[in-house]
C-alpha positions, 0 to 999 in steps of 0.5 A: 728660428735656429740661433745664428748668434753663437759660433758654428751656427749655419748659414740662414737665409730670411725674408723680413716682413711686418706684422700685425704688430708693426707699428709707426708712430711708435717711432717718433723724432725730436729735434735737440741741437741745430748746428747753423752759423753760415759764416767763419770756421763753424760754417756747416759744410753738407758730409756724409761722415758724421759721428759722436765722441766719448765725450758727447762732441760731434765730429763731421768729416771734411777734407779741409779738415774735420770740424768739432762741435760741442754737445750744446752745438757750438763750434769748438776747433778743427781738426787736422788740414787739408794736405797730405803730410801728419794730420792732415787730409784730401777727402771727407771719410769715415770715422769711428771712436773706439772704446778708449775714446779714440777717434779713427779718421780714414782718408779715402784718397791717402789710403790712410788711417789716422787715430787721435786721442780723445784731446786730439793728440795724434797717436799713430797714422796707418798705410791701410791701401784698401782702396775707396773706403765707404764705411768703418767700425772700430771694435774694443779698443780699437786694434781691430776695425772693420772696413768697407773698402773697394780693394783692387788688390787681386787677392781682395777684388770682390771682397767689400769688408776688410778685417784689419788688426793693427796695421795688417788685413787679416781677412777679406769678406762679403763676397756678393752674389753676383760675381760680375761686379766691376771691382770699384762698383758703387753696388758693392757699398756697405754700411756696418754696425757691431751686434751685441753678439760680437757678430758684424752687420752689413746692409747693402746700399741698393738692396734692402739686405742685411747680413750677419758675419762672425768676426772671422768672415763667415755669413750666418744670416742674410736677411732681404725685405721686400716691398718698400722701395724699388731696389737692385742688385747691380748700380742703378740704372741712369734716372730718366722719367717714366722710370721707377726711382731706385731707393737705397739703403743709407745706414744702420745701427744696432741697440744693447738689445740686438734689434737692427735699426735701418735708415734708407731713402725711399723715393716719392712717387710723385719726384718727377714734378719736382725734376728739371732737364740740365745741360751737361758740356758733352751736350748731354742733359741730366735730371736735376731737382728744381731748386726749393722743390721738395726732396725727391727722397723721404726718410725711412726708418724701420726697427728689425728684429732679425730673431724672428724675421721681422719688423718691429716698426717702420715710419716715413718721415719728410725730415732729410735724416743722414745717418745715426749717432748710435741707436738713441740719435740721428743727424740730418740737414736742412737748409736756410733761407740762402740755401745754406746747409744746417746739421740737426741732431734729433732724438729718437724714441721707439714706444713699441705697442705693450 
């Protein structure tokens, strides 16, 4: 396969597929902190925005402000609080360390960045007016980041990510292929990691695509699995029974050695069993899970080596896994007996066949 690591590399466009080497339980999960006090400041509130400190600590994102937990699990302190005036916050959002060790904090609703040291001093909060912001990534030392944003500025619409350095975007990218999107489409999520090569990696939240883009915007690769989970373009379609349930794409992650670790959600093909009718005010009803049911959803979770175009390792797993805490780490929940949630942490070891 041509390079596309290295600058000036043209534009490729791959399918991944397994191979006869792919393995499964290869991969394996072990759980190492289970974060579950049902009660006081610690209480775990259920956030897509979780991430790990220079110093081991856990950070969840929350609007009423973001709660720290040290590496054995115990509650430590909040972070900021709801509001809109320095340090505080309205809704739950990405966040990402830099290599100083200074935590990013992003408001979706405040169109803000806030950034803290590693003692949670306030060292400076940006006007960033991008709109929804779904995922962010800080590079270096944390003057450029990385945003997927819904931007409904006229120059930006149909532009996910966003390079900002400092307090300015410099370049908008990642256009997709179908230009008839909605500016604020949900088809237009993106989750981002950094490849070793200095290079950015996209994964598209409703198909199973990922793209590589040089730091200036430029795709260089788009890479598309197929044959794991139904997948589309646009938005899915409303669930109902008797139709396919759409999969998705729920994070990613990239190790020292540039293999693309991709977290997604692949539906059961038997979740209709566990679905209930509920009335709506309009007089509408909606497909809801039946309470205690198993989750209409597993966990998938597949090593890519995008090099060759192909998967290293795929394995489904019952766990409900959120997202990753580097390469080496994945969180998710799981629920008391009150339905309370839980954060766990596991470990995750990948033994590839010698």
């Amino acid at each position: 396969m041509p390079d596309w690591e290295n600058a000036g590399a043209p534009t490729l466009s791959v399918s991944i597929a397994e191979t006869a080497t792919t393995c499964g339980k290869c991969l394996s999960l072990r759980e190492i902190v289970r974060i579950a006090p049902d009660s006081g400041p610690g209480m775990v509130d259920e956030s897509h925005y979780v991430s790990i400190d220079s110093m081991g600590r856990l950070i969840v994102s929350r609007a009423s402000g973001h709660q720290v937990y040290e590496a054995n699990g115990l509650y430590s302190r909040t972070i900021g609080r709801q509001g809109s005036g320095p340090l505080e916050f309205t809704l739950p959002g990405p966040v990402t360390v830099d290599a100083k060790g200074n935590i990013h904090f992003f408001d979706p609703a405040l169109n803000r960045e806030s950034v803290i040291d590693r003692h949670y001093d306030l060292i400076r909060e940006r006007s960033l007016r991008l709109g929804v912001v779904y995922d962010a990534i800080a590079v270096g030392d944390g003057h450029t980041r990385f945003v997927n944003a819904l931007s409904m500025e006229p120059v930006k619409i149909g532009n996910t990510i966003h390079r900002v350095d400092d307090d300015s975007v410099t370049v908008s990218f990642g256009e997709p292929d179908d230009s008839t999107f909605a500016p604020a489409s949900v088809a237009l999520q993106r989750q981002l990691a950094m490849h070793p090569s200095g290079n950015l990696v996209s994964g598209r939240r409703f198909e199973y695509v990922i793209e590589i883009f040089s730091p200036t915007g430029e795709r260089r690769l788009l890479a598309r699995r197929g044959g794991v989970w139904p997948q589309t373009s646009g938005e899915p379609d409303p669930i109902k029974r008797g139709a396919k349930l759409n999969g998705y794409l729920q994070d990613i992650e990239v190790d020292s050695l540039g293999s693309v670790w991709v977290l997604s959600m692949d539906p059961r093909s038997d979740w209709e069993r566990f679905a209930k009718n509920a009335a709506l005010p309009n007089g509408m009803s909606v497909l809801m899970p039946i309470p205690d049911s198993p989750p209409w959803f597993r966990s998938r979770l597949e090593v890519l080596d995008l090099r060759t175009g192909t998967v290293l390792a795929s394995r489904v797993f019952d766990d409900q896994l959120w997202g990753f805490l580097g390469a080496t780490r994945l969180y998710g929940y799981t629920y008391g007996t009150q339905s309370e949630p839980q954060l766990v942490v596991y470990s995750v070891n990948f033994a590839p066949k010698p």
